[in-house]
C-alpha positions in Angstrom: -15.1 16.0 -28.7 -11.9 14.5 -27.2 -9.1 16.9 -27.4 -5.5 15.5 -28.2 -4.4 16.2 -24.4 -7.7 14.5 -22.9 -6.5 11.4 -25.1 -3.1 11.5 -23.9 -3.7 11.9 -20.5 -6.1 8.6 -21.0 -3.4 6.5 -22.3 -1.0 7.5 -19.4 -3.3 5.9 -16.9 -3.9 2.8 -18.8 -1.9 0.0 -16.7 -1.1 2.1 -14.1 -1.0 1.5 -10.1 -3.7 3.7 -7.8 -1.6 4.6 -4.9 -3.7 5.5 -2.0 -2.4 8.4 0.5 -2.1 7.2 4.1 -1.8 9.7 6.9 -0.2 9.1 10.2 1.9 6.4 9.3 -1.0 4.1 8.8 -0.1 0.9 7.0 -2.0 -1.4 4.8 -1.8 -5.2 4.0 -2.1 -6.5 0.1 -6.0 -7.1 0.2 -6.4 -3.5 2.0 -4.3 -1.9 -0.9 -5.6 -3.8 -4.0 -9.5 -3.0 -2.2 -8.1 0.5 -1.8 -7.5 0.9 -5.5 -10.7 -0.4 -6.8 -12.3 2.2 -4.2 -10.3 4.8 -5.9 -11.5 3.6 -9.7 -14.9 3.9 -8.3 -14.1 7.3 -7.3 -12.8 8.4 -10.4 -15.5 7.0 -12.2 -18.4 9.0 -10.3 -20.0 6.0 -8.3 -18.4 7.2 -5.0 -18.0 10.5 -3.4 -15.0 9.7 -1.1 -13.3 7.1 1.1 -10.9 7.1 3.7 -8.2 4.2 5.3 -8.7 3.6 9.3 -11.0 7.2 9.8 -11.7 6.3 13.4 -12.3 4.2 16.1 -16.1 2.6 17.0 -15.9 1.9 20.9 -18.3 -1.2 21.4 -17.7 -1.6 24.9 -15.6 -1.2 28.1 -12.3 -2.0 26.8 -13.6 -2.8 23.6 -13.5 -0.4 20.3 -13.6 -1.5 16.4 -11.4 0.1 13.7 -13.2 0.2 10.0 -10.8 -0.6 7.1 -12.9 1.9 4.9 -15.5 4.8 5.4 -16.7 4.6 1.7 -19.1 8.2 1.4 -21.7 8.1 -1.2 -24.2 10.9 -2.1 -26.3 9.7 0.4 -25.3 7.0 2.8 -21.6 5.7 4.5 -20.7 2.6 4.5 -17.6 0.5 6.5 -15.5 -1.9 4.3 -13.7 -4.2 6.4 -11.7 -6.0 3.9 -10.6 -9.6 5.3 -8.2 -12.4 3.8 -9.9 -14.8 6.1 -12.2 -14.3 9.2 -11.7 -14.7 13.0 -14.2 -15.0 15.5 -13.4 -12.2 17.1 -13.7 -10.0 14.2 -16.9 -11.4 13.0 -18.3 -10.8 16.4 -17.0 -7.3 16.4 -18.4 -5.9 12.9 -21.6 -7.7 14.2 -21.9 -5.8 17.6 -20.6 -2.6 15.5 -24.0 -3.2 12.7 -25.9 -3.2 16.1 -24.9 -0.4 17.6 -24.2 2.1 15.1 -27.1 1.5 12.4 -27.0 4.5 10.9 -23.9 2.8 8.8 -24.1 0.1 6.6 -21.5 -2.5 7.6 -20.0 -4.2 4.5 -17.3 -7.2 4.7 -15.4 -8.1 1.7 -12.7 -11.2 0.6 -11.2 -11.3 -2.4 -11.1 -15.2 -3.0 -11.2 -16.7 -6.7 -10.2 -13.8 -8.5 -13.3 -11.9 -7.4 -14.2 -9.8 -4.2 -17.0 -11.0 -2.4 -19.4 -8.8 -0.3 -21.2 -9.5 2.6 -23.7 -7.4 4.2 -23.8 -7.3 8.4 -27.0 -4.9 8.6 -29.6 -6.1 10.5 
């Protein structure tokens, strides 16, 4: 049974913006922050365990490192989000070395084009 205070608290969300909490001054673009808020949905509805913005640096190579958009934790697998507006080459060749070497993550790219994100899987 749905008590009178569940049902307000319900209608209080409705239409509201999911902020996401940055640490260390970190900044997002549009796609990052709109991505960032369907993450945190999909937290608050159970299908995710946690995510974090920018957790760390992969280093690929002499003079070469990779920074993840999103380390999205589930109950029993990670998986890095790089969320993209369009793609360079030099980010394409990145998250593809980065699926090589650290397979124990599930490398995940997403666009949001046509009103609909788009997922692309970089696992070998």
């Amino acid at each position: 049974m749905t008590t009178k205070k569940q049902m307000n608290c319900r209608s209080k969300l409705r239409g509201t913006r999911v902020k996401p909490i940055l640490k260390n001054n970190q900044k997002m673009n549009k796609t990052e922050a709109a991505y960032a808020q369907l993450l945190e949905l999909r937290k608050r509805a159970g299908e995710i365990v946690e995510y974090r913005f920018e957790p760390f640096r992969l280093i690929l190579a002499n003079n070469t490192s990779y920074t993840p958009d999103f380390l999205v934790v589930f109950e029993d697998h990670f998986e890095i989000h790089e969320v993209k507006g369009f793609w360079r080459d030099d980010a394409r060749v990145k998250i593809k070395v980065a699926a090589r070497t650290f397979p124990w993550f599930q490398f995940i790219a997403i666009q949001y084009k046509k009103k609909q994100w788009h997922y692309e899987s970089f696992n070998p």
